[in-house]
N, C-alpha and C positions, 0 to 999 in steps of 0.2 A: 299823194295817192293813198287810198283805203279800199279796203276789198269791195264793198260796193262798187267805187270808180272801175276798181278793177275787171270787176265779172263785165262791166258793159263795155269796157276799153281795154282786152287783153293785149293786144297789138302796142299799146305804148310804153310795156311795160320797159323795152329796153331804152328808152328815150331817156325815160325818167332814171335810169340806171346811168346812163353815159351823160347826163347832167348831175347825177353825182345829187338827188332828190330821196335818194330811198338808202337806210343804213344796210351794207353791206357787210358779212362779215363771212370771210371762206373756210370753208368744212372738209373734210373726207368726201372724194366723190368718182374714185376709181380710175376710166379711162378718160372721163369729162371732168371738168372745172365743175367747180359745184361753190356753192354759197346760202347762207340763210337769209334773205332779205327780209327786214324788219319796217312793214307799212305804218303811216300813220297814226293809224287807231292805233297799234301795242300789236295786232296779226302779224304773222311772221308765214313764209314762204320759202321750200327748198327749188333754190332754182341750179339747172345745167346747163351749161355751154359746152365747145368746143374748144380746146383748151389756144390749138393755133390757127389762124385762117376758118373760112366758113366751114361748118359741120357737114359730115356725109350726107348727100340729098336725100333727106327721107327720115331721117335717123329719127328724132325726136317725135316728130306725127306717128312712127310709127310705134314707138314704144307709148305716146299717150293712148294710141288705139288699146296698146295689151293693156294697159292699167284699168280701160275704162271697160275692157270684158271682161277680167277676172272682175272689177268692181261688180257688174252687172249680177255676177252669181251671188252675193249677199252673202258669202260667207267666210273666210279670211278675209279683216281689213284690210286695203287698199287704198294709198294717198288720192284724192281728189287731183284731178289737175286743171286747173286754171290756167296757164298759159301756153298753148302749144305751138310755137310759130318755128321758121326754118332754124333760127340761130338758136332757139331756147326753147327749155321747156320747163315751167315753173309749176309748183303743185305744193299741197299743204304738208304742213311744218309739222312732223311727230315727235314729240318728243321723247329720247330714247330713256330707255330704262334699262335693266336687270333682267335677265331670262329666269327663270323659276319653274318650278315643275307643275305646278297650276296653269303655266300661261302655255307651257307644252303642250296637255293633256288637251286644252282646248286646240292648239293649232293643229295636233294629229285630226282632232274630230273635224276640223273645219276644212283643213285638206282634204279628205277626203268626199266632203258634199261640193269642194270647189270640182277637184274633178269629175264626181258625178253628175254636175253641170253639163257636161260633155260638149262636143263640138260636132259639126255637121260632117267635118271630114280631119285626115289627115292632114295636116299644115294648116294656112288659113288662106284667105281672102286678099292679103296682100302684103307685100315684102316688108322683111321685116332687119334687124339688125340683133349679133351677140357679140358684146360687148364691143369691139370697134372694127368688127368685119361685118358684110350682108352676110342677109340668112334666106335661103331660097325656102317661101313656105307654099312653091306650087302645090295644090293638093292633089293628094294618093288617096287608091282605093284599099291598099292592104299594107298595115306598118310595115311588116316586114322590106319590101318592096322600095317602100316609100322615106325609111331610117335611111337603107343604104345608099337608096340615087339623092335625099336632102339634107343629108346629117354627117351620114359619113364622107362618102367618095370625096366631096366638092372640100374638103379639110383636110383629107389625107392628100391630095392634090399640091393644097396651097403649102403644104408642109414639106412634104417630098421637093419640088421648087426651089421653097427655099434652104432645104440643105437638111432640115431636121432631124432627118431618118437615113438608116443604113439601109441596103436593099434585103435585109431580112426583116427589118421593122416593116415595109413596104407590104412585101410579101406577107405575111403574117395578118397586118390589116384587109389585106385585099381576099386572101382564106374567106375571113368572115363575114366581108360584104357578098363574096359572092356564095355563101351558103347560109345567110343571115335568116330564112324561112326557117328554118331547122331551131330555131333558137326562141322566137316569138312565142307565145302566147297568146290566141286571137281574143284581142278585147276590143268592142266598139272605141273610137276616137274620146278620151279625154280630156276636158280644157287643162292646158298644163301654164303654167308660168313658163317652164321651159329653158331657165336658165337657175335654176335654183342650187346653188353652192349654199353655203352658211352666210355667207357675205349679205346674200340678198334675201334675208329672214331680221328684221328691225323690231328686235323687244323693246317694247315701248314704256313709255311711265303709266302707260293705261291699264299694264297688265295683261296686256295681249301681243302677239307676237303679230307684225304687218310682214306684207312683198310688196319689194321694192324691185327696180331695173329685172321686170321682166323680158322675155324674148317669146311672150305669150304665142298659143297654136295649139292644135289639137293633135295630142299623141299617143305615145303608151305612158298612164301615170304610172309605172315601174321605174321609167328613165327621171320622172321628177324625187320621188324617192331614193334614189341612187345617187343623186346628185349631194343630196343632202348629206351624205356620207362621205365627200370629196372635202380635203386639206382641213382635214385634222374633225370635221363631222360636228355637226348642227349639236347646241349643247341639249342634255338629256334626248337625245335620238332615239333610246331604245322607249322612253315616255313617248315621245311623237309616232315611234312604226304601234306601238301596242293601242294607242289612243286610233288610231288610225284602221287598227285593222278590224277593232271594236265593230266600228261604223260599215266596212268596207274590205270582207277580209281580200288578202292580195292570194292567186294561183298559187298550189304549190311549186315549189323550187326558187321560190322567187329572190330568196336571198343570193342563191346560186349566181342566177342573173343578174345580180349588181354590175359587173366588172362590163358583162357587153352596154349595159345604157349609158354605164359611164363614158365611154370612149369617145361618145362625141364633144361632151366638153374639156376631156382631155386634147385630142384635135382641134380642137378649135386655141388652145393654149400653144400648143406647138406651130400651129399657124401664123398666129397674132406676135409669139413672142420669140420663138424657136424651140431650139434643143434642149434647152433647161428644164424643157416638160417632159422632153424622150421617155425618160425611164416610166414616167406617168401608163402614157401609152402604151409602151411594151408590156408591162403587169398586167395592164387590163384587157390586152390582145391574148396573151398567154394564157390568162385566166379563163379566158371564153371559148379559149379552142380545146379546151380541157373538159368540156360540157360536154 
């Protein structure tokens, strides 16, 4: 198999994998099995799986979809993806490099025209997944509204459930969803990645910094910038927010505001994983009812 075969037979790509046709070799790949497969020609391929039994229904088509709208905007690169089917989803090979404060300066700038790409609405067009739970992206007419009934509540839910939180952590989150208008900043809908920690920022040997494992949708880019600040903060960050606001400056207070956008990928941690993220969540509930 060679990428040619491949664009016009994406469908067999696991066949040729389970006859053991294509070199394999397994990589970092978070909550999914991940692998670089090396085709015929010398081309190479980052492919996902699910690591046991079939993958969440949906999971992959729908993260090919975020890749191929933020691709659409032309401005942070974005992997190709070439094979999107239920068990897998394969897309081109970056290879990584070194962060640098050139390759910053450009990603602030380019962040900033991804999200002025914008979106038609709040959330998107169809469901989507962050990291191995769904993600409800029915669309809303006003962030505010729309953070708390598709970002927050449905995470403080699945957390609370499973044991996560004290009933003052509870309480405290529930404070802010239910006075989360008070907090916003009315900005038209933003194309956000949407799941953007440091993790999912791939400095590449090109000299450019890519996104990878989105959880693409149209939001507030405050909450994508916020992100990048989560477990231990995207390297030269203060070059990416100054490169960025060049382009695109952000409201004021907006630093203020970090602690509430982050809370939904903190949620979604105490969900996915438990208590271990508690404290997460508590600081950045505290920190926003302090606004």
């Amino acid at each position: 198999m060679d990428m040619a075969y491949l664009r016009t037979h994406p469908q067999h790509l696991p066949t040729f994998l389970t006859h053991q046709r294509i070199r394999e070799t397994p990589v970092g790949g978070g909550v999914c099995a991940a692998s670089r497969l090396t085709l015929d020609d010398g081309s190479s391929l980052f492919a996902k799986t699910w690591p046991s039994g079939p993958a969440p229904s949906g999971m992959f088509t729908a993260e090919a979809a975020g890749l191929a709208w933020l691709r659409e905007a032309g401005t942070v690169p974005v992997p190709e993806v070439f094979v999107a089917l239920p068990e897998m989803l394969a897309m081109e090979w970056i290879e990584p490099g070194e962060p640098t404060r050139t390759a910053a300066e450009r990603f602030g700038r380019d962040l900033a025209g991804l999200h002025r790409a914008g979106a038609e609405t709040f959330g998107a067009g169809n469901p989507g997944y962050i990291g191995p739970l769904p993600l409800d992206n029915t669309p809303g007419d006003t962030w505010a509204s729309w953070f708390a009934e598709r970002r927050l509540a449905p995470y403080l839910k699945i957390s609370a459930d499973r044991g996560a939180f004290d009933p003052s952590d509870i309480a405290a989150v529930e404070q802010i969803i239910s006075n989360l208008h008070r907090y916003g900043v009315s900005e038209p809908p933003a194309r956000l990645h949407g799941d953007l920690w440091p993790g999912n920022v791939l400095w590449a040997a090109d000299g450019r910094a890519w996104l990878v494992d989105p959880a693409a949708h149209g939001g507030h880019r405050e909450t994508d910038l916020a992100t990048l600040a989560l477990f231990g903060g995207a390297p030269f960050l203060d070059v990416i927010l100054a490169a960025y606001q060049e382009v695109w400056p952000l409201a004021d207070g907006w630093r203020d505001r970090v602690p509430l956008h982050q809370m939904h990928l903190w949620l979604v941690h105490t969900a996915a994983f438990g208590s271990g993220y508690r404290s997460g969540v508590r600081a950045a509930a505290d920190a926003a009812l302090r606004l």
